[in-house]
C-alpha positions as CSV (number, residue, x, y, z in Angstrom):
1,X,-45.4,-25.7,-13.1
2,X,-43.7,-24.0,-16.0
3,X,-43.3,-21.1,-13.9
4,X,-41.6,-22.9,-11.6
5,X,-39.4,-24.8,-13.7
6,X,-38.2,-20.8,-15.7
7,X,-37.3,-20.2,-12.0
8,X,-35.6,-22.8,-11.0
9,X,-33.2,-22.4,-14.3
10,X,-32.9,-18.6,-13.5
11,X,-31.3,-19.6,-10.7
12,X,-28.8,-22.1,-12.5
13,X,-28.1,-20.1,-16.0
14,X,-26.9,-16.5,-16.8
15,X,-29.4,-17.3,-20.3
16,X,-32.6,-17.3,-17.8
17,X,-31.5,-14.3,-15.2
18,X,-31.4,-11.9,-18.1
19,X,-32.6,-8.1,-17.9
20,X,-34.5,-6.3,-20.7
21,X,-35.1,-9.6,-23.2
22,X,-39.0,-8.8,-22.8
23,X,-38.4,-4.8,-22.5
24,X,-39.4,-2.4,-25.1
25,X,-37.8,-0.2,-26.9
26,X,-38.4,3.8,-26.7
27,X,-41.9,3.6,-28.8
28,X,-42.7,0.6,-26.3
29,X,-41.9,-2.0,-29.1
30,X,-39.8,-4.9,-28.2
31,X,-36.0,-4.5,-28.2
32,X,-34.0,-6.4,-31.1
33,X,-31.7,-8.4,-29.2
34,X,-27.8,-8.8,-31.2
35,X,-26.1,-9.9,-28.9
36,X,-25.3,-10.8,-25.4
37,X,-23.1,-9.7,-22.5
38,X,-22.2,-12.0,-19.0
39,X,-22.1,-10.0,-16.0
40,X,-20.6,-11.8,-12.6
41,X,-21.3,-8.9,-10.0
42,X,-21.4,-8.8,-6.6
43,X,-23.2,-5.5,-6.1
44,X,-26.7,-6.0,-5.4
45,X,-28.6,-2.7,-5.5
46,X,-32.4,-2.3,-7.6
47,X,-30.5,1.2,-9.5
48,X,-28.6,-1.7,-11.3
49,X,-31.1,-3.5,-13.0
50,X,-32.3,-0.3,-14.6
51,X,-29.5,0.2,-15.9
52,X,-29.1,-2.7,-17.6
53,X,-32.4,-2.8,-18.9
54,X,-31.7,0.8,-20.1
55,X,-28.6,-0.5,-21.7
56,X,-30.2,-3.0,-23.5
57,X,-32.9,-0.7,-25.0
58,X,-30.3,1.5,-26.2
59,X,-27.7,-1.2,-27.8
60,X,-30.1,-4.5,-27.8
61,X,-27.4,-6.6,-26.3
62,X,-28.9,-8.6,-23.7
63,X,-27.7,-8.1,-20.0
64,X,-27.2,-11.9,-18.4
65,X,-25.6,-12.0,-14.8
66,X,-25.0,-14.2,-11.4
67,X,-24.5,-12.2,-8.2
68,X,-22.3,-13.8,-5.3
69,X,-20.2,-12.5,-3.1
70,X,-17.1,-11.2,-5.0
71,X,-14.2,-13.3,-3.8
72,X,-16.9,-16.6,-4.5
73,X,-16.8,-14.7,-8.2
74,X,-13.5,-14.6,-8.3
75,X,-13.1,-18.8,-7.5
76,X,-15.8,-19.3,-9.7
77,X,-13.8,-17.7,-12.8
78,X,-10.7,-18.8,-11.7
79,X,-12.0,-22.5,-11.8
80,X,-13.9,-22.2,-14.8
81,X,-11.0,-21.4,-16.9
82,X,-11.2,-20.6,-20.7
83,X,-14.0,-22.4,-20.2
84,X,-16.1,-19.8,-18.0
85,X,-18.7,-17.4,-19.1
86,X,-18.2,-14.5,-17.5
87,X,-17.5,-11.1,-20.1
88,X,-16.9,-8.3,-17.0
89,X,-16.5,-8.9,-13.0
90,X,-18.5,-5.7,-10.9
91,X,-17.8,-5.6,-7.3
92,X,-17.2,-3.3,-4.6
93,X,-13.5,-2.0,-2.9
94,X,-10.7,-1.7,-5.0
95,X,-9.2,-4.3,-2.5
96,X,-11.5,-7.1,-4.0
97,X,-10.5,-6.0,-7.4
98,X,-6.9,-6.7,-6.9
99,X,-7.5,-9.7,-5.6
100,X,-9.1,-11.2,-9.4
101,X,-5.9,-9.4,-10.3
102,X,-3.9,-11.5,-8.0
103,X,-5.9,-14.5,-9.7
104,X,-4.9,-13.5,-13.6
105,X,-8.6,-13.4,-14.6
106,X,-8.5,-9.8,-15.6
107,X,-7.5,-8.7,-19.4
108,X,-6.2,-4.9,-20.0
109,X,-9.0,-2.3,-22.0
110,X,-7.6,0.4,-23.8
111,X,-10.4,3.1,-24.8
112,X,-10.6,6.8,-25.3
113,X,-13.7,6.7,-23.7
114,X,-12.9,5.9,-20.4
115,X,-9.6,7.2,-20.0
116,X,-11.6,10.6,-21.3
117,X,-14.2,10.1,-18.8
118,X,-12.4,8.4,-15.5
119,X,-9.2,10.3,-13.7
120,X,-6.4,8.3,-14.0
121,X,-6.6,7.3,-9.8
122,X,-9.6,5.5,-10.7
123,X,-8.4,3.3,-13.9
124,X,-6.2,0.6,-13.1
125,X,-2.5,1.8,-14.4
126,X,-2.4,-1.0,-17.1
127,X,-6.5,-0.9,-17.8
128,X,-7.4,-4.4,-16.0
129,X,-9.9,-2.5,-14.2
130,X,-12.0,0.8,-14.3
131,X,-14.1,2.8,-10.9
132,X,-17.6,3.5,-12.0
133,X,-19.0,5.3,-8.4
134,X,-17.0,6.3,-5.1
135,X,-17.4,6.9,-1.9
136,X,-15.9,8.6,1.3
137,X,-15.2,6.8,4.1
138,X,-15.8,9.8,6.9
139,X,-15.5,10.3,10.6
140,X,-18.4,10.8,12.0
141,X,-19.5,12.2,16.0
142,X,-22.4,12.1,18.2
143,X,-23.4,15.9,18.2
144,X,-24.9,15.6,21.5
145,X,-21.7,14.9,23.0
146,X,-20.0,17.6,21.2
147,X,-17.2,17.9,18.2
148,X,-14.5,16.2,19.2
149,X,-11.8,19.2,19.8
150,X,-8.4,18.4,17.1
151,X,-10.4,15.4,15.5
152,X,-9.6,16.7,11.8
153,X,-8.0,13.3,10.2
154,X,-8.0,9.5,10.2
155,X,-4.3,9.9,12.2
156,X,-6.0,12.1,15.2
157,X,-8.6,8.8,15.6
158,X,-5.1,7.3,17.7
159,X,-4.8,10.3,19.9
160,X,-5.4,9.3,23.4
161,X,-7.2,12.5,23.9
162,X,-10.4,10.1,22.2
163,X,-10.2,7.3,24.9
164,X,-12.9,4.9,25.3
165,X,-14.9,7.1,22.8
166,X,-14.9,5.0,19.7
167,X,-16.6,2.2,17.9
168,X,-15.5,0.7,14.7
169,X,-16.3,-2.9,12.5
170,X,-14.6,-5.3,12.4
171,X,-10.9,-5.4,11.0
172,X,-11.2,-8.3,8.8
173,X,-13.8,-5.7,6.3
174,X,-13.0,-4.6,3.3
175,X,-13.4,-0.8,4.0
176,X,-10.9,-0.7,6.8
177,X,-8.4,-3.1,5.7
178,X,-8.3,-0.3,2.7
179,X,-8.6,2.2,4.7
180,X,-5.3,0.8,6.6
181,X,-3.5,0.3,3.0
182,X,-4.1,3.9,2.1
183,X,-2.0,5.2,5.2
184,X,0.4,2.4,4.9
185,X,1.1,4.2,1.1
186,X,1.0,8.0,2.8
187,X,2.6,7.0,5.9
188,X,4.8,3.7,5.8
189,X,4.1,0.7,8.0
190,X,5.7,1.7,11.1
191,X,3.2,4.6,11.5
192,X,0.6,2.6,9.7
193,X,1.0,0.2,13.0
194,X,1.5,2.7,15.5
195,X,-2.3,3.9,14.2
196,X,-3.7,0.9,14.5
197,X,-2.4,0.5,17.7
198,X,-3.9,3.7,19.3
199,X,-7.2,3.6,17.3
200,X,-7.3,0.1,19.4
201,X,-6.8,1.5,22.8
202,X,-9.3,3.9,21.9
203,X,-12.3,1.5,21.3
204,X,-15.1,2.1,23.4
205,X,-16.2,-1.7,22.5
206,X,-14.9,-4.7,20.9
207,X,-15.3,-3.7,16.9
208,X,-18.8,-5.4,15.7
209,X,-21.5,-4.7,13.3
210,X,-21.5,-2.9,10.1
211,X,-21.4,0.5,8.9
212,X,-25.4,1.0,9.6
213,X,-24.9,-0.3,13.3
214,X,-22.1,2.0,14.1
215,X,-24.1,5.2,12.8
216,X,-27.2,3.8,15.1
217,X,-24.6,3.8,18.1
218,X,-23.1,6.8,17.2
219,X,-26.1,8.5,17.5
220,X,-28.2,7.2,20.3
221,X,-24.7,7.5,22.0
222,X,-23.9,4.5,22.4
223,X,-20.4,5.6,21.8
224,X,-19.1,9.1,20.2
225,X,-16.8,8.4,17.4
226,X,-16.9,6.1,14.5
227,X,-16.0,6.1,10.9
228,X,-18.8,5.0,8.1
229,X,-19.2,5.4,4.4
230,X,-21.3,8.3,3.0
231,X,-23.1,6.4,0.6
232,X,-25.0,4.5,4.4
233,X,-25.5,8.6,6.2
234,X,-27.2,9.5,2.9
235,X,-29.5,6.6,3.0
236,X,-30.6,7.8,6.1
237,X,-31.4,11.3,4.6
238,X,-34.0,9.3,2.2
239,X,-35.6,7.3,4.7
240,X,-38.7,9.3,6.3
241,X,-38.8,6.9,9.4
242,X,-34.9,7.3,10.5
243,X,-33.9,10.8,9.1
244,X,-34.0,11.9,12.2
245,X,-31.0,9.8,13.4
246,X,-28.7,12.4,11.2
247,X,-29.7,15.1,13.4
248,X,-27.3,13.3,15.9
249,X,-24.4,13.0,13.8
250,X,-21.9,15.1,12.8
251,X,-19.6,14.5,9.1
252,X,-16.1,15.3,9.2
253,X,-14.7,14.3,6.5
254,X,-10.7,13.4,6.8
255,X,-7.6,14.7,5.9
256,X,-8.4,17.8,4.1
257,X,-5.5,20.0,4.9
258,X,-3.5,16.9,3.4
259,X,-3.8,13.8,1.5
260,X,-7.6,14.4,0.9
261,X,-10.6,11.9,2.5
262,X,-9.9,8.0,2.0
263,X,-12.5,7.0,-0.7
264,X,-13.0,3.6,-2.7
265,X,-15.2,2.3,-5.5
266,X,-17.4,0.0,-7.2
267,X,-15.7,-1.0,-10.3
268,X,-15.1,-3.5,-13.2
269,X,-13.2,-5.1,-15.0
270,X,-12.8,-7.7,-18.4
271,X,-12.4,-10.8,-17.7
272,X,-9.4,-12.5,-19.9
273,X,-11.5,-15.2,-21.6
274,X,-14.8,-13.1,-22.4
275,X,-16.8,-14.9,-24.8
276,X,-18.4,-11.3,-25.7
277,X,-15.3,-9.1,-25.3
278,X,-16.7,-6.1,-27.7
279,X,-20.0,-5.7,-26.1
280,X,-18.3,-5.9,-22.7
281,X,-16.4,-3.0,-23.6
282,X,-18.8,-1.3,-24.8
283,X,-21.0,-1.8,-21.4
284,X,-17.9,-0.7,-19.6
285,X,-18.4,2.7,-21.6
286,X,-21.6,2.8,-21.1
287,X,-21.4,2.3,-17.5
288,X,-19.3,6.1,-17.5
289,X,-22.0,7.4,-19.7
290,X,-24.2,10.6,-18.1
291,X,-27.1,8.6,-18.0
292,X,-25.9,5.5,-16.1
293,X,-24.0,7.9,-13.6
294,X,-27.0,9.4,-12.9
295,X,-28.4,5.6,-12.2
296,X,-25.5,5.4,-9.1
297,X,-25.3,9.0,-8.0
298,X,-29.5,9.4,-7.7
299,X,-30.3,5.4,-7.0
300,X,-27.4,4.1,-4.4
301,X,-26.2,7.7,-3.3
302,X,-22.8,7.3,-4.4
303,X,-20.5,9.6,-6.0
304,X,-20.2,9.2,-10.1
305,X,-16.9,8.2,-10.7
306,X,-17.0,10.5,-14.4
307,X,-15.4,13.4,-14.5
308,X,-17.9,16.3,-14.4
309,X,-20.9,14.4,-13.6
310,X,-22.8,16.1,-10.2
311,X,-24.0,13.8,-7.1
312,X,-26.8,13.9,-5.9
313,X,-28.5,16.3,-3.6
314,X,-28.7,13.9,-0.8
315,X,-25.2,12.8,-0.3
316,X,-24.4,16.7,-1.4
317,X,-25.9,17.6,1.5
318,X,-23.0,16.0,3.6
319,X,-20.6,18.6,2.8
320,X,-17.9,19.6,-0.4
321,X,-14.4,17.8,0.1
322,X,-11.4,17.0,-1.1
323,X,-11.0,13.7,-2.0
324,X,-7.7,11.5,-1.9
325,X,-6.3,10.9,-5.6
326,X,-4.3,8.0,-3.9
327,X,-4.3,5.4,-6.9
328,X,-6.9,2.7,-6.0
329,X,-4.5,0.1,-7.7
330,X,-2.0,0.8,-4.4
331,X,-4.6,-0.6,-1.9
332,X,-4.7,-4.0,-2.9
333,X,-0.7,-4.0,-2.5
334,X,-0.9,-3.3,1.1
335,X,-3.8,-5.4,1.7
336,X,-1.6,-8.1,2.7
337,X,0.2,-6.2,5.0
338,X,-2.5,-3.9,6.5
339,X,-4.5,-7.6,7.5
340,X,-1.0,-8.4,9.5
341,X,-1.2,-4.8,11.6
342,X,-4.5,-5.0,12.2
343,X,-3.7,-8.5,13.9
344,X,-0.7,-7.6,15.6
345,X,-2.8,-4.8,17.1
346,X,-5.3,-6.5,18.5
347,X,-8.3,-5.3,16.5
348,X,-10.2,-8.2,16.1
């Protein structure tokens, strides 16, 4: 019964979801906890809680959080006011962090520390929020079927030459409706929609699944063309039982004669009426450190966002590329209008 009841109030408190209150220090003692910091976060991955178990070993402040989906995070704040507990918002896509910009629950950071250990595309211009691991979004081909001949950047996916060859998700995600804003920035909306318009004749099927199902099709050839995150093809590489899928797939990544590949983040950012500002700060820093970049590049097979920090040899096996230093800040200013191509062209 008593079990039940700590349960049920995990699910209702950030007090009772914390990580590390019962974990011991180095010499296995238990941790002096001296403080506390409120995590709203929409990522969702095992790598995190060791990380913030590791953080609390190493600072005892206690790690509390809720996970939701990020724009239900962002309501939530936004309704809760001064009132709210949240110290730092985590999600996923730059787009979804402009969005709690758009809703003024973001406060600017200024530290050394990041700004030392970030590249300026991934910090927000004025601080309000800060990329802690990237990834590529990449073209990728059904090796079977053959590289597709002058397929070399996310512009050549209109060509007709690639007719009835491609399948994609759907529009209304995240990843392509920043995808879209990235070559609205480089390109301007008229060739932004002519794009959209021939990557739309080209479907082979109405755009469905996610990024998983459209590496599955890809190679059982289902269809020869699609366009995925790394982070998903590396997971592959890990998993004993479907490894064999990447034998059918070929990586191109985008755009490297130009702009660079299109890549986004997981990021963070302070949230304006953090009851625990300082130690939210300080897991922000943190977050950068060596150690917790390890966490994201070795755990979730995503690129570490800190300058000189290595991935890890499973998404390093997908190839060296140049990445687009676009900053991130841009595609939530075209999200808007990339969601109004992408209608007027008929990708659903």
């Amino acid at each position: 019964m008593k079990k039940t009841l700590i349960a049920g109030l995990c699910a209702l408190t950030l007090a009772a979801c914390s990580q590390g209150a019962e974990e011991g220090g180095e010499n296995g003692e238990a941790a002096e906890i001296v403080g506390e910091v409120n995590l709203y976060s929409s990522r969702h991955y095992d790598t995190d809680l060791a990380l913030y178990e590791d953080f609390t070993r190493e600072t005892g402040i206690e790690v509390n959080r809720i996970e939701a989906e990020a724009d239900a995070l962002i309501e939530r704040i936004a309704s809760e006011g001064e009132f709210s507990q949240a110290d730092l918002l985590i999600t996923v896509d730059a787009g979804r962090l402009w969005r709690a910009e758009e809703a003024g629950i973001l406060a600017p950071v200024e530290s050394e520390i990041l700004n030392e250990r970030l590249p300026e595309y991934l910090r927000h211009p004025d601080g309000l929020w800060f990329g802690l691991s990237t990834r590529a979004r990449v073209i990728i081909y059904n090796k079977e079927a053959g590289a597709p001949e002058g397929l070399a950047t996310y512009q050549d996916l209109a060509d007709p030459a690639y007719r009835g060859e491609i399948c994609m998700r759907s529009s209304s995600n995240i990843y392509n409706i920043s995808l879209l804003s990235s070559i609205i920035a480089h390109d301007g909306p008229d060739r932004a929609e002519d794009w959209a318009s021939g990557v739309v004749a080209n479907f082979k099927r109405p755009p469905q699944g996610n990024d998983t199902a459209n590496i599955e099709a890809v190679a059982n050839g289902e269809c020869d063309i699609s366009v995925v995150n790394t982070y998903y093809l590396a997971r592959y590489a890990g998993d004993e039982e479907k490894a064999g899928l990447l034998d059918q797939i070929g990586v191109i990544f985008p755009n490297q004669a130009g702009t660079g590949a299109h890549i986004n983040i997981s990021g963070a950012g302070l949230v304006k009426t953090a009851p625990n500002r300082d130690n939210a700060i300080r897991f922000l820093e943190y977050l950068t450190s060596t150690s917790a970049q390890r966490y994201f590049a070795d755990g979730n097979n995503e690129y570490p966002a800190a300058q000189r920090t290595d991935a890890s040899s499973t998404v390093e096996q997908l190839g060296e590329f140049v990445p687009d230093t676009l900053n991130l800040s841009e595609l939530g200013k075209n999200q808007t209008q990339a969601v109004q191509i992408f209608d007027r062209a008929g990708w659903n």
